[in-house]
FIDRENTI-110099 format. One record per residue: residue number from 0; chain; z, y, x of N, C-alpha, C, O in turn. Coordinates in Angstrom, 3 decimals, m for minus. Layout:
N
site resi NUM; chain A; n.w Z; n.v Y; n.u X; ca.w Z; ca.v Y; ca.u X; c.w Z; c.v Y; c.u X; o.w Z; o.v Y; o.u X
...
This chain:
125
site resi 0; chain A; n.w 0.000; n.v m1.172; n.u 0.822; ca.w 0.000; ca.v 0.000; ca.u 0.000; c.w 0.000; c.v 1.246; c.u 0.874; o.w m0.630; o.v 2.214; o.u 0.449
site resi 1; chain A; n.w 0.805; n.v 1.371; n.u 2.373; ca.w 0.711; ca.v 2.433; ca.u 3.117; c.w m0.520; c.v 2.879; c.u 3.721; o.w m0.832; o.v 4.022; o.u 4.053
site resi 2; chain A; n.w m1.584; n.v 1.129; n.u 3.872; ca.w m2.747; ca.v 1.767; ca.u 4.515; c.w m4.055; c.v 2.521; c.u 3.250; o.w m5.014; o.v 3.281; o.u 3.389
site resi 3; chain A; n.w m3.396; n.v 1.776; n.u 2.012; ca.w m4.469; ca.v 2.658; ca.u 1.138; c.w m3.802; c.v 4.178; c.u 0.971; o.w m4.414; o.v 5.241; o.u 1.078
site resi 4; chain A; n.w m2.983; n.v 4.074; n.u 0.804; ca.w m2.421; ca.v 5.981; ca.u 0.601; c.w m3.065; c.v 6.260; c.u 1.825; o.w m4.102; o.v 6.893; o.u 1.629
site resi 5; chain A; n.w m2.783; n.v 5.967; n.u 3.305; ca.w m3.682; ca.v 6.776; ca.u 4.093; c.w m4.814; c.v 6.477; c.u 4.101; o.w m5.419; o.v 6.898; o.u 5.087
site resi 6; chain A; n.w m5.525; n.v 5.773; n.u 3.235; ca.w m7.137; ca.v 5.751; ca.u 3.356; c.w m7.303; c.v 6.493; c.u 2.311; o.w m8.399; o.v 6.951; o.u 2.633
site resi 7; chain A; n.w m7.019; n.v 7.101; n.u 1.045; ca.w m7.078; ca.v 7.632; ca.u 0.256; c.w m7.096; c.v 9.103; c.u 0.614; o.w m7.910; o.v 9.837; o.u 0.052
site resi 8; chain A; n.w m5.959; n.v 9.746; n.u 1.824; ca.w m5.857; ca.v 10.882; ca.u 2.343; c.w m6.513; c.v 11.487; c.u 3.175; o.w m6.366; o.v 12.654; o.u 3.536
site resi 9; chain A; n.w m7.945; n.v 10.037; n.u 3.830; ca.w m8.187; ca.v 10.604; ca.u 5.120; c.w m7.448; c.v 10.392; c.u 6.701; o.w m7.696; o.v 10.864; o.u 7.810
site resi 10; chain A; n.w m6.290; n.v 9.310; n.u 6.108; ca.w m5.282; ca.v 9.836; ca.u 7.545; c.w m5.389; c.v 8.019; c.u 8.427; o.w m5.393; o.v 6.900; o.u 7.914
site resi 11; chain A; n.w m5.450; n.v 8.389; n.u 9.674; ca.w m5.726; ca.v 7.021; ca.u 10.146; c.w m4.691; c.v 5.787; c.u 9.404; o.w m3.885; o.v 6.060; o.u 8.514
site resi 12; chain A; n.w m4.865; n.v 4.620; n.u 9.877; ca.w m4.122; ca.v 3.359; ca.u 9.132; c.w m2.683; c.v 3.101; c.u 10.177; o.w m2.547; o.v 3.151; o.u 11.399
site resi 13; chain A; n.w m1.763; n.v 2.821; n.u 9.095; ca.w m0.484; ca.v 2.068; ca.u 9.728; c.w m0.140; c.v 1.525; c.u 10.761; o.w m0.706; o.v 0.455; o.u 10.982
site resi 14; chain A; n.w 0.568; n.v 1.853; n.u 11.471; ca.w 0.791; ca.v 1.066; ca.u 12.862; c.w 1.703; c.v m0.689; c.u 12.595; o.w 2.609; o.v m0.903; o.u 11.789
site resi 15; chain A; n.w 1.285; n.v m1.352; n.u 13.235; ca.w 1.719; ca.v m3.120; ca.u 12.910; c.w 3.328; c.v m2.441; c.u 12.648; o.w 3.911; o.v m2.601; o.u 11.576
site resi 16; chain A; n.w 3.769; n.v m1.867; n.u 13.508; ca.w 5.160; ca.v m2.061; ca.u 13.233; c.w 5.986; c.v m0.983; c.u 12.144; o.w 7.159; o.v m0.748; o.u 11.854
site resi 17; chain A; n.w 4.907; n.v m0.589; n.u 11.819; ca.w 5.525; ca.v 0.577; ca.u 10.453; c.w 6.562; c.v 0.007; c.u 9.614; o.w 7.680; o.v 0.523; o.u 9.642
site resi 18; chain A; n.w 6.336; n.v m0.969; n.u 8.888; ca.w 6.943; ca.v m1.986; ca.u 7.829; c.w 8.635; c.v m1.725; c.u 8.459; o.w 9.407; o.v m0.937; o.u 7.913
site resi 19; chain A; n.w 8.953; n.v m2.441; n.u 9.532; ca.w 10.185; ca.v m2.476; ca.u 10.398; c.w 10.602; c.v m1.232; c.u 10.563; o.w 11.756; o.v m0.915; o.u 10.274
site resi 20; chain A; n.w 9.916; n.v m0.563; n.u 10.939; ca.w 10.440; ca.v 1.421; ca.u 11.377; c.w 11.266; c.v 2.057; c.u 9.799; o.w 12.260; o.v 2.766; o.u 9.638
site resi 21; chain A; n.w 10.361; n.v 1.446; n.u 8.884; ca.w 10.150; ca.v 2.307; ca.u 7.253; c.w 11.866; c.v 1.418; c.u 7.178; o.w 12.861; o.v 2.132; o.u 7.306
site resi 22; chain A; n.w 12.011; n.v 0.219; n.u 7.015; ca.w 13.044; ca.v m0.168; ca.u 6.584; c.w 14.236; c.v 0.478; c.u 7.386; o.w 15.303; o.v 0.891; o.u 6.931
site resi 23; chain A; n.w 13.793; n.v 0.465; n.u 8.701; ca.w 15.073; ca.v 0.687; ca.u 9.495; c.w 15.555; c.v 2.107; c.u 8.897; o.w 16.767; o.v 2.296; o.u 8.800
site resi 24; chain A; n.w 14.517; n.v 3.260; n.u 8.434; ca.w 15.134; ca.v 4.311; ca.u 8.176; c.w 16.044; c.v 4.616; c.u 6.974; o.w 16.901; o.v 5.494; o.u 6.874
site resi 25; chain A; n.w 15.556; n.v 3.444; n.u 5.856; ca.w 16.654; ca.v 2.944; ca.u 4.874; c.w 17.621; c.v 2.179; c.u 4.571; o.w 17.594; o.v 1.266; o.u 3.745
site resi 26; chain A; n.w 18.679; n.v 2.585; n.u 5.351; ca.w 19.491; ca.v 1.560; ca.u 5.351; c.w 20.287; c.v 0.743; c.u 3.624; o.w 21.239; o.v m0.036; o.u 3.580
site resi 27; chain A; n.w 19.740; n.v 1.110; n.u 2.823; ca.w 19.896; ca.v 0.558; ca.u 1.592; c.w 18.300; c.v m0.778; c.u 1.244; o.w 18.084; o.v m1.250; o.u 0.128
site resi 28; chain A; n.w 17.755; n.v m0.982; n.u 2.046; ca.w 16.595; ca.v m1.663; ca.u 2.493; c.w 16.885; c.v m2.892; c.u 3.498; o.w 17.623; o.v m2.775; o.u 4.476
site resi 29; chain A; n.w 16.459; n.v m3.654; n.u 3.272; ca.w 16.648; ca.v m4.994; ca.u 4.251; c.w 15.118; c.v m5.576; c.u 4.236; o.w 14.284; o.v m5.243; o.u 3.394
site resi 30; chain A; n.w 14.892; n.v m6.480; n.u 5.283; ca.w 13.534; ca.v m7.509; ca.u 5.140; c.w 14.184; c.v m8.868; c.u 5.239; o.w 15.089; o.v m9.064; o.u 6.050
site resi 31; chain A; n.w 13.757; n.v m9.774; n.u 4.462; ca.w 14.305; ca.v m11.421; ca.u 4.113; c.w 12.839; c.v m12.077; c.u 4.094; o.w 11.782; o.v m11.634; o.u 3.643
site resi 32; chain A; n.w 13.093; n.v m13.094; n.u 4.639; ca.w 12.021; ca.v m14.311; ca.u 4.233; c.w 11.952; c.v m14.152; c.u 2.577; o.w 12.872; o.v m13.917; o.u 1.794
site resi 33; chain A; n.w 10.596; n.v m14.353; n.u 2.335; ca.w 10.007; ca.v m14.791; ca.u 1.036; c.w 10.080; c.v m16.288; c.u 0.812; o.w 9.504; o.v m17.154; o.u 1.470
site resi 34; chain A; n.w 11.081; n.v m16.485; n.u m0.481; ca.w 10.754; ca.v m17.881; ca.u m0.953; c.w 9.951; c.v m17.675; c.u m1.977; o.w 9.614; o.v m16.595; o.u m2.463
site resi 35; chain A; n.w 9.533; n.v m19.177; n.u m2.418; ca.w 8.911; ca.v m19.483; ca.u m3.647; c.w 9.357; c.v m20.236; c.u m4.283; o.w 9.777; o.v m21.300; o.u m3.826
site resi 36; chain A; n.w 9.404; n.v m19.936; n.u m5.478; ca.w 10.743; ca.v m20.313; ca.u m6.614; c.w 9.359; c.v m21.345; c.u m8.225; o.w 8.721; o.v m20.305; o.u m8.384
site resi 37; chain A; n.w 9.136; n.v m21.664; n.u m8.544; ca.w 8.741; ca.v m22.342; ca.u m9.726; c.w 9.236; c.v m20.926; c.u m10.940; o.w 10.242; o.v m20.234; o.u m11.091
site resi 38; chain A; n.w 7.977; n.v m21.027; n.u m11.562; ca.w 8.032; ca.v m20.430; ca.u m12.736; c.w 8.829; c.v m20.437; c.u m13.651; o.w 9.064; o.v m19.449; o.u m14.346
site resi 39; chain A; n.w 9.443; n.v m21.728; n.u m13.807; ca.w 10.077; ca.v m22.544; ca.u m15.287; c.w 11.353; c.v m21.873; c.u m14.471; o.w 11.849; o.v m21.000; o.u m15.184
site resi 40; chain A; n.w 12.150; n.v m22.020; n.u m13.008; ca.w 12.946; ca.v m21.545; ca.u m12.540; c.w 13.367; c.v m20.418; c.u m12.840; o.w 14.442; o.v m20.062; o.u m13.322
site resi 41; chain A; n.w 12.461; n.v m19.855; n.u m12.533; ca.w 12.304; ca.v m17.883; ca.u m12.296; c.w 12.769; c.v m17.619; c.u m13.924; o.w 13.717; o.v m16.841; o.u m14.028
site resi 42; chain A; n.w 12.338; n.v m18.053; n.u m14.942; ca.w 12.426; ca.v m17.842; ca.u m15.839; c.w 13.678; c.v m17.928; c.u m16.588; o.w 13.888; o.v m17.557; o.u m17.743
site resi 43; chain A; n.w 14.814; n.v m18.703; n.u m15.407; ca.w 16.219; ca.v m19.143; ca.u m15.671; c.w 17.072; c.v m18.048; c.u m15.539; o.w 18.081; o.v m17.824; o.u m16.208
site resi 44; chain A; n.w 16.434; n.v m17.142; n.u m14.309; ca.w 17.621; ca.v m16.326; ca.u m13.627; c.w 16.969; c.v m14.800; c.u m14.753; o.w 17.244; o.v m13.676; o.u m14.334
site resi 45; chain A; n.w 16.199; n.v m14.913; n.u m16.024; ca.w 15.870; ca.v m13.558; ca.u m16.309; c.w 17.530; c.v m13.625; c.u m17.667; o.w 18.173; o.v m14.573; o.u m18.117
site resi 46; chain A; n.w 17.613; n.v m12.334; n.u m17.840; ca.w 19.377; ca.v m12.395; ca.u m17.872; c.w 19.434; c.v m12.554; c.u m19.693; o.w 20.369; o.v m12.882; o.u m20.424
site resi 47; chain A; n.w 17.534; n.v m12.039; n.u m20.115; ca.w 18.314; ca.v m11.794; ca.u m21.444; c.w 18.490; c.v m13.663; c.u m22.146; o.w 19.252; o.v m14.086; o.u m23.015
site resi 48; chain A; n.w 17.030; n.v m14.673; n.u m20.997; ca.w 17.080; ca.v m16.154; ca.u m21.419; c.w 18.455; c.v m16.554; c.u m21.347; o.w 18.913; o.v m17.343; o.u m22.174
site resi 49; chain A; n.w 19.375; n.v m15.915; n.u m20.119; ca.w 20.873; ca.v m16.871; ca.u m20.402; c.w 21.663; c.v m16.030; c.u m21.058; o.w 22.881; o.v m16.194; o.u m20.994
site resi 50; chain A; n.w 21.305; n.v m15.350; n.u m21.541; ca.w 22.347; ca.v m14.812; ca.u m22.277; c.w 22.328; c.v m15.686; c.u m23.611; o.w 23.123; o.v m16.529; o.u m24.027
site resi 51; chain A; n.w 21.110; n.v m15.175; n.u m24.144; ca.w 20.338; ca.v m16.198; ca.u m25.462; c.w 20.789; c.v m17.766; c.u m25.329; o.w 21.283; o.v m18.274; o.u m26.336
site resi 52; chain A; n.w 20.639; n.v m18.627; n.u m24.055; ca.w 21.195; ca.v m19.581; ca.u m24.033; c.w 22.601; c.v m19.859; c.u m24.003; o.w 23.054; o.v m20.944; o.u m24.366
site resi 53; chain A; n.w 23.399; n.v m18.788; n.u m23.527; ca.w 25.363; ca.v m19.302; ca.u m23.877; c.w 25.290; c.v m18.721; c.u m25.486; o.w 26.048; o.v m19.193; o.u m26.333
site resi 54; chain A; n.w 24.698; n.v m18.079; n.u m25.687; ca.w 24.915; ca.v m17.779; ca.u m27.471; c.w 24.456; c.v m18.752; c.u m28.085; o.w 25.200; o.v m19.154; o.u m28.980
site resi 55; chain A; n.w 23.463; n.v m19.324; n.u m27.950; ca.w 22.823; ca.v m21.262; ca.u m28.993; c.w 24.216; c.v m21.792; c.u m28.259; o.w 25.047; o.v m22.105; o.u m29.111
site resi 56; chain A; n.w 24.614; n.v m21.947; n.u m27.102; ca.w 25.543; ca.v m23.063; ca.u m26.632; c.w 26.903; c.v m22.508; c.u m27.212; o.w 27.579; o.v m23.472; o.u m27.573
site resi 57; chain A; n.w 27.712; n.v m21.027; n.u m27.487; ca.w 28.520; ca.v m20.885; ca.u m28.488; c.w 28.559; c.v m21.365; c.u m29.477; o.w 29.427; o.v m22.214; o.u m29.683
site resi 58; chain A; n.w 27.730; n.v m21.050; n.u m30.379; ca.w 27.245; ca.v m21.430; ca.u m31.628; c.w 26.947; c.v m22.689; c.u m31.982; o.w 26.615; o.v m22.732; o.u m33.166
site resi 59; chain A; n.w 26.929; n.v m23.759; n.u m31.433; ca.w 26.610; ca.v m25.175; ca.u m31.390; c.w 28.172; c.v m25.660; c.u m31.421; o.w 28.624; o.v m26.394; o.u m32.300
site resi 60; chain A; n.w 28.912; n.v m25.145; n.u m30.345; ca.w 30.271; ca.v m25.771; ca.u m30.024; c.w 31.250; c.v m24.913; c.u m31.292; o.w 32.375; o.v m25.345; o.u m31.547
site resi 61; chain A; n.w 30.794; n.v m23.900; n.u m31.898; ca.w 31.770; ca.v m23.258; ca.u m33.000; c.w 31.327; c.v m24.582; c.u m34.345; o.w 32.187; o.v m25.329; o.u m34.812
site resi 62; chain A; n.w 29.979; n.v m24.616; n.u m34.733; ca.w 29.193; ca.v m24.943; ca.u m35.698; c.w 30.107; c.v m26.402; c.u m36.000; o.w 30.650; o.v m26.672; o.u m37.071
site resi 63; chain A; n.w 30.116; n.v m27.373; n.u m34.574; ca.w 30.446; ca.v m28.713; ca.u m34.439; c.w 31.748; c.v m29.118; c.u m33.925; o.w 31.986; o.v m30.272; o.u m33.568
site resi 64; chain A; n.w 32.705; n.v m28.034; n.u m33.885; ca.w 33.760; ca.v m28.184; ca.u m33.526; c.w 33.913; c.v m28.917; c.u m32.105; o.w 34.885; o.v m29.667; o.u m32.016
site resi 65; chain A; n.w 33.327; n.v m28.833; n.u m31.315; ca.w 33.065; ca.v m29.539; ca.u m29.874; c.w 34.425; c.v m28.980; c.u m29.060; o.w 34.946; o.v m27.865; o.u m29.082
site resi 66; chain A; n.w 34.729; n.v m29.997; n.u m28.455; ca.w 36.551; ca.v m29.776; ca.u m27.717; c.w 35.774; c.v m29.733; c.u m26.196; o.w 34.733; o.v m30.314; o.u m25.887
site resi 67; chain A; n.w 36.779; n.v m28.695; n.u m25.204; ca.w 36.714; ca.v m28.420; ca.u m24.127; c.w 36.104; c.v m29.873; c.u m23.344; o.w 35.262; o.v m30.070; o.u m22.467
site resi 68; chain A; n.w 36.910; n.v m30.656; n.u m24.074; ca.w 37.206; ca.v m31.950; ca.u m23.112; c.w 36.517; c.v m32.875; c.u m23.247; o.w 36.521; o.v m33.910; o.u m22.582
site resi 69; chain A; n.w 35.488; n.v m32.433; n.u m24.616; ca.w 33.947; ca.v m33.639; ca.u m24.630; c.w 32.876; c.v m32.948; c.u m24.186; o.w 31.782; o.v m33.397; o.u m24.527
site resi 70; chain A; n.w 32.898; n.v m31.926; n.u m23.482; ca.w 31.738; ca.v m30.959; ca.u m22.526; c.w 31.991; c.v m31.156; c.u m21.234; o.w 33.073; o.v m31.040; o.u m20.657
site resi 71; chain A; n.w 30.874; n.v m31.480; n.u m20.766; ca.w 30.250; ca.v m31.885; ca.u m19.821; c.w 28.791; c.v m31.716; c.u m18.876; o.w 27.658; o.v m31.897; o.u m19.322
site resi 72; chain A; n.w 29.116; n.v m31.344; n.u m17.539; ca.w 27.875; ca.v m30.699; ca.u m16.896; c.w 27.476; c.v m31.824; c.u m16.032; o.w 28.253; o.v m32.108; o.u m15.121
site resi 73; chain A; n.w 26.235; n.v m32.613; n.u m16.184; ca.w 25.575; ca.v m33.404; ca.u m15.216; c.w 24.365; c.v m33.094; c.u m14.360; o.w 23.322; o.v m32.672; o.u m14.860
site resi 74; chain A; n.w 24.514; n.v m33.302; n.u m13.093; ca.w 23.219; ca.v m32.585; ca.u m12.396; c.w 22.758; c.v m34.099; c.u m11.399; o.w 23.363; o.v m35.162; o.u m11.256
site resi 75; chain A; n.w 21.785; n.v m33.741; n.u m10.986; ca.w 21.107; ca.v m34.740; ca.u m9.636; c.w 20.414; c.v m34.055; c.u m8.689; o.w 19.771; o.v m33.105; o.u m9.133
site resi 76; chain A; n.w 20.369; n.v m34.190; n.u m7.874; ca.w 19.594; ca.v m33.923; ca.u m6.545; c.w 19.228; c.v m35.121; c.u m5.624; o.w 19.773; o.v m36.213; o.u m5.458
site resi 77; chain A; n.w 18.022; n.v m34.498; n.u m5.032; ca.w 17.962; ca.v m35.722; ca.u m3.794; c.w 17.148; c.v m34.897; c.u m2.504; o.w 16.188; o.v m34.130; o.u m2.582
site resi 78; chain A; n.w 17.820; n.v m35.306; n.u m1.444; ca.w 17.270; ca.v m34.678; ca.u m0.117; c.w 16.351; c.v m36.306; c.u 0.658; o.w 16.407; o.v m37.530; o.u 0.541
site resi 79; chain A; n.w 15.902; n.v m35.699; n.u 1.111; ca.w 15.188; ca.v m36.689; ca.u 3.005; c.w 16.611; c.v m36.885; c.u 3.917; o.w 17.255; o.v m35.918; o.u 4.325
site resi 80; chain A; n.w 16.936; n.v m38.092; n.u 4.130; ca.w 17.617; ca.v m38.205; ca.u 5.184; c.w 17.304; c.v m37.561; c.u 6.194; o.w 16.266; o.v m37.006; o.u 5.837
site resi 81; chain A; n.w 17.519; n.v m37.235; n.u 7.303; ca.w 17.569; ca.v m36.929; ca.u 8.805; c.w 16.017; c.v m36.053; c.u 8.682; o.w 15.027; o.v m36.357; o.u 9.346
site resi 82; chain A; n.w 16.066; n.v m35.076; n.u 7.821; ca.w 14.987; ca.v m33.988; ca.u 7.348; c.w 15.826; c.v m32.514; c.u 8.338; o.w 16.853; o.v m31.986; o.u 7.913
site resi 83; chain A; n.w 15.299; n.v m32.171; n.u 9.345; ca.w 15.921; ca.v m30.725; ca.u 9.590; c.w 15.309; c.v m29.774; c.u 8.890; o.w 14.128; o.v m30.077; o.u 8.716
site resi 84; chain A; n.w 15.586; n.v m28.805; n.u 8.438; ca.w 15.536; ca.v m27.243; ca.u 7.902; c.w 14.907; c.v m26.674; c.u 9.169; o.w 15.199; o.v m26.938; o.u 10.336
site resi 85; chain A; n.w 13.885; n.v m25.748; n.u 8.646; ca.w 13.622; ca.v m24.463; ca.u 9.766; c.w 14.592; c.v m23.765; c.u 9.982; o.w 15.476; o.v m23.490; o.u 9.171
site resi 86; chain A; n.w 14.495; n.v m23.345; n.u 11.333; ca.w 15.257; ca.v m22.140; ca.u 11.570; c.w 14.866; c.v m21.110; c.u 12.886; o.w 14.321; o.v m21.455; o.u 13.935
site resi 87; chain A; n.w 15.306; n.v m19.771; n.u 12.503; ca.w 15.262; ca.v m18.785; ca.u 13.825; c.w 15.539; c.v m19.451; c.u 15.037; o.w 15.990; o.v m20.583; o.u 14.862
site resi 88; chain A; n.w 15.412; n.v m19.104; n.u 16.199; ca.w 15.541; ca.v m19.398; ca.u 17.254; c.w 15.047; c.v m18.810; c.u 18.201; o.w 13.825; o.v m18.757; o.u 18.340
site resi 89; chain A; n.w 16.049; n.v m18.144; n.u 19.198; ca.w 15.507; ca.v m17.507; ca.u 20.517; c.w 14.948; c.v m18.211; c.u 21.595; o.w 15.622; o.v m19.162; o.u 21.989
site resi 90; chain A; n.w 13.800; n.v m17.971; n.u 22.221; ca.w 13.092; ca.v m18.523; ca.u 23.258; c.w 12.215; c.v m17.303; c.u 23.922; o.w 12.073; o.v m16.131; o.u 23.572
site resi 91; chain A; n.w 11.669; n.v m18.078; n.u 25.053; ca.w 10.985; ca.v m17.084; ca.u 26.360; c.w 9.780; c.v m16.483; c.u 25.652; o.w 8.930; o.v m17.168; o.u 25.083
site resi 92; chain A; n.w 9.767; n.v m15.399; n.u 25.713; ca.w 8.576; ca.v m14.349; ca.u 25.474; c.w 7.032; c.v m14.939; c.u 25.535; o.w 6.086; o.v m14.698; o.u 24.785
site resi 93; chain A; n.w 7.120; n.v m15.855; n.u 26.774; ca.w 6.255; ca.v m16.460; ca.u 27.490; c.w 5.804; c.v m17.297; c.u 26.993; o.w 4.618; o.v m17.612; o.u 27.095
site resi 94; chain A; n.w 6.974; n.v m18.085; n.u 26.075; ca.w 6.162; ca.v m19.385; ca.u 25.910; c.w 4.658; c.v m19.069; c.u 24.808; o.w 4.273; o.v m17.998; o.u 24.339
site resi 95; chain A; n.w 4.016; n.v m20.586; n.u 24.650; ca.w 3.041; ca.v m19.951; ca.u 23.872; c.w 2.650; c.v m21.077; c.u 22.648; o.w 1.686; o.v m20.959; o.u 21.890
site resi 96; chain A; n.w 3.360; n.v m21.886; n.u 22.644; ca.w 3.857; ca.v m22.719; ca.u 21.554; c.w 5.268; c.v m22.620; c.u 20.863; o.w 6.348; o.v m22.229; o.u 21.306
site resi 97; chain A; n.w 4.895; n.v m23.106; n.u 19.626; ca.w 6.237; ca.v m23.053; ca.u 18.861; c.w 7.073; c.v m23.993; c.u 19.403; o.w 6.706; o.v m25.101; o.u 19.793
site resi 98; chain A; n.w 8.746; n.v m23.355; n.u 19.449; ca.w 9.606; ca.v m24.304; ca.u 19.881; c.w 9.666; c.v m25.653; c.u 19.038; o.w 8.788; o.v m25.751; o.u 18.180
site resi 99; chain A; n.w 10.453; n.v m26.576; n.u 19.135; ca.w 10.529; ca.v m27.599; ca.u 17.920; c.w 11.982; c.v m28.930; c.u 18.670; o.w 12.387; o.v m29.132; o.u 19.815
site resi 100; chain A; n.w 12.284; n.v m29.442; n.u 17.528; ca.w 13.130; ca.v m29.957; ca.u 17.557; c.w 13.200; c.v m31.313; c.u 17.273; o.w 12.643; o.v m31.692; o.u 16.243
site resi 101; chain A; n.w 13.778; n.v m32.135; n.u 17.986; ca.w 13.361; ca.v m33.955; ca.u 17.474; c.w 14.592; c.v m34.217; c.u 15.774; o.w 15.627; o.v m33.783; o.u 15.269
site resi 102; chain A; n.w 13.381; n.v m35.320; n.u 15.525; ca.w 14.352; ca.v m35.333; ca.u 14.536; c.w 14.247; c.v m36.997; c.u 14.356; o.w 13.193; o.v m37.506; o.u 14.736
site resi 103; chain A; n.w 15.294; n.v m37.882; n.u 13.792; ca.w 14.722; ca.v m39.262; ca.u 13.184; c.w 13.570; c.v m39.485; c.u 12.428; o.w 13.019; o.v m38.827; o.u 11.546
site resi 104; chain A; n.w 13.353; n.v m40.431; n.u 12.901; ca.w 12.045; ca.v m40.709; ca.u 11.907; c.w 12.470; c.v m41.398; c.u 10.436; o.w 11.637; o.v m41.658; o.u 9.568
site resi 105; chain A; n.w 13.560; n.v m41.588; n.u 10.338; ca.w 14.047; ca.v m42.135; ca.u 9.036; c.w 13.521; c.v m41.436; c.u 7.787; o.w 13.460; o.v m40.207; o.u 7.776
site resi 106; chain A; n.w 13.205; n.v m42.030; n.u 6.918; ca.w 12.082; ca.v m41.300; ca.u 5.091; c.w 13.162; c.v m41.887; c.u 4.138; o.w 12.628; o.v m42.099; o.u 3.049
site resi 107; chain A; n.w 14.174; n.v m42.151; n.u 4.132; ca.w 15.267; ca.v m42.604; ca.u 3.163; c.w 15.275; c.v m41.336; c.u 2.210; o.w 14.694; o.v m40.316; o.u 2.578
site resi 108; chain A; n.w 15.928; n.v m41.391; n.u 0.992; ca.w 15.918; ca.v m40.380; ca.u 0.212; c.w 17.300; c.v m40.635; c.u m0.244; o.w 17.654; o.v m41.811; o.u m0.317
site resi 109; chain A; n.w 18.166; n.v m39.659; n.u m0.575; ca.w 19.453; ca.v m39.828; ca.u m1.310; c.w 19.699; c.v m38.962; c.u m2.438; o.w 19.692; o.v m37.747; o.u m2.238
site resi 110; chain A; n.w 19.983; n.v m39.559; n.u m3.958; ca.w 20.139; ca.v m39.039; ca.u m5.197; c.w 21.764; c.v m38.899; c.u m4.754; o.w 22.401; o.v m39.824; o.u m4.249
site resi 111; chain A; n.w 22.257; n.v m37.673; n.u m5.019; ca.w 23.243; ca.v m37.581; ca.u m5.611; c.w 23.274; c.v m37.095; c.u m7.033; o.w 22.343; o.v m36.395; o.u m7.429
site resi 112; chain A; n.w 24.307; n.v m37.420; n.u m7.863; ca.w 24.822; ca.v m37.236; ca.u m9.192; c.w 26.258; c.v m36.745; c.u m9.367; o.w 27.150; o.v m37.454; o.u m8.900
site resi 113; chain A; n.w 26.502; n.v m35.883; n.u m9.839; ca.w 27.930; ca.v m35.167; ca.u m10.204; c.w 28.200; c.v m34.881; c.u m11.858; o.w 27.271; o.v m34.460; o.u m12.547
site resi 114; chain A; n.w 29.436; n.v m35.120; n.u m12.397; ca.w 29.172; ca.v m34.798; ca.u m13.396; c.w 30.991; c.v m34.434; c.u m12.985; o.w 31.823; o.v m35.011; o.u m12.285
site resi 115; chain A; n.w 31.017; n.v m32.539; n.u m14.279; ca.w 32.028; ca.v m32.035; ca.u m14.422; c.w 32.354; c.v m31.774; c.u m15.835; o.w 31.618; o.v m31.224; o.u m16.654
site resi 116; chain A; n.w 33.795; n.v m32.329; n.u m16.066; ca.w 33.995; ca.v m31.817; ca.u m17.183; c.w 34.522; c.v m30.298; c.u m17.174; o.w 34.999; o.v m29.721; o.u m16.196
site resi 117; chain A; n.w 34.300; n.v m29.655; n.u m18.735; ca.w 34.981; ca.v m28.472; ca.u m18.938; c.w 36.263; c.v m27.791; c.u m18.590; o.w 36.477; o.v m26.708; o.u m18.045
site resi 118; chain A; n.w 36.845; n.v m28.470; n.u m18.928; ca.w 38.136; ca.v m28.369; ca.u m18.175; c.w 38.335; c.v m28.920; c.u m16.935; o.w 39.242; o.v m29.742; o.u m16.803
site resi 119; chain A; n.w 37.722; n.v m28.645; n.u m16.108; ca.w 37.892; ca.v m29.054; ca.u m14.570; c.w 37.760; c.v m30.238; c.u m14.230; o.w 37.582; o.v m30.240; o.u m13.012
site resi 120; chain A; n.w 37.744; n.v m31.548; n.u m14.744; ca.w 38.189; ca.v m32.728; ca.u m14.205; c.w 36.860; c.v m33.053; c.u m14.029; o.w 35.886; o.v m32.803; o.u m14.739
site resi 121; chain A; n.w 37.001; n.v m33.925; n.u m12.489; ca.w 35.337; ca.v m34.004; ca.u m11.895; c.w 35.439; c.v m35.984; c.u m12.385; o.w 36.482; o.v m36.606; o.u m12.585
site resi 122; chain A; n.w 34.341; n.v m36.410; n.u m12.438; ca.w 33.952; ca.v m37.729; ca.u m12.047; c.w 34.198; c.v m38.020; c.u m10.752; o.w 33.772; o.v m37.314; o.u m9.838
site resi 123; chain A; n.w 35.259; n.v m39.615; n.u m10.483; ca.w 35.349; ca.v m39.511; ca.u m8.897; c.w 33.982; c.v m40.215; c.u m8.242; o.w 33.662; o.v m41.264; o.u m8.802
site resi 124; chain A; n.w 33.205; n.v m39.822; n.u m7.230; ca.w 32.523; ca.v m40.397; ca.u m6.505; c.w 32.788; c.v m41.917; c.u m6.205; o.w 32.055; o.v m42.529; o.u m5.428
């Protein structure tokens, strides 16, 4: 957007490191990695869908008389065993490949499952 305003003005284009300079001068400004999140996700964290959703989930537990203690939250996940995460890392100016890190060759997958009741009491593992 900075190099069309200055192409729009006439005025030469952005220097590579503008982006970094512009933030640094706002300190109410930060730069973060970009994730990518799923639509159906994104659509979780918009405030008026959960709001709308604890009001059906009020209204269900008033309607049916539902007790603290027959509510219940179940989730699953599953990771790659011996999968490392990216990460930052300092190295020589020089080098001219990416650093990298060994990892197992193991492809195992592990489901975990948790389930909490309302009133605090967990399922024991």
């Amino acid at each position: 957007m900075a190099d069309r305003l200055c192409m729009d003005r006439d005025a030469s284009r952005v220097g590579s490191r503008w982006a970094h300079r512009f933030v640094k001068r706002y300190p109410e400004l930060t730069m973060a990695f970009r994730r990518r999140i799923d639509y159906q996700r994104a659509k979780c964290e918009d405030s008026e869908v959960v709001k709308a959703w604890f009001a059906l989930v009020r209204n269900v537990i008033a309607k049916y008389g539902i007790q603290e203690a027959d509510i219940y939250n179940f989730d699953e996940t599953g990771f790659l065993m011996g999968m490392l995460s990216s990460a930052k890392v300092v190295t020589s100016s020089e080098r001219r490949s990416r650093p990298r890190t060994k990892q197992p060759g193991n492809r195992e997958w592990v489901t975990v499952i948790q389930g909490i009741c309302a009133t605090g009491w967990a399922i024991p593992s």
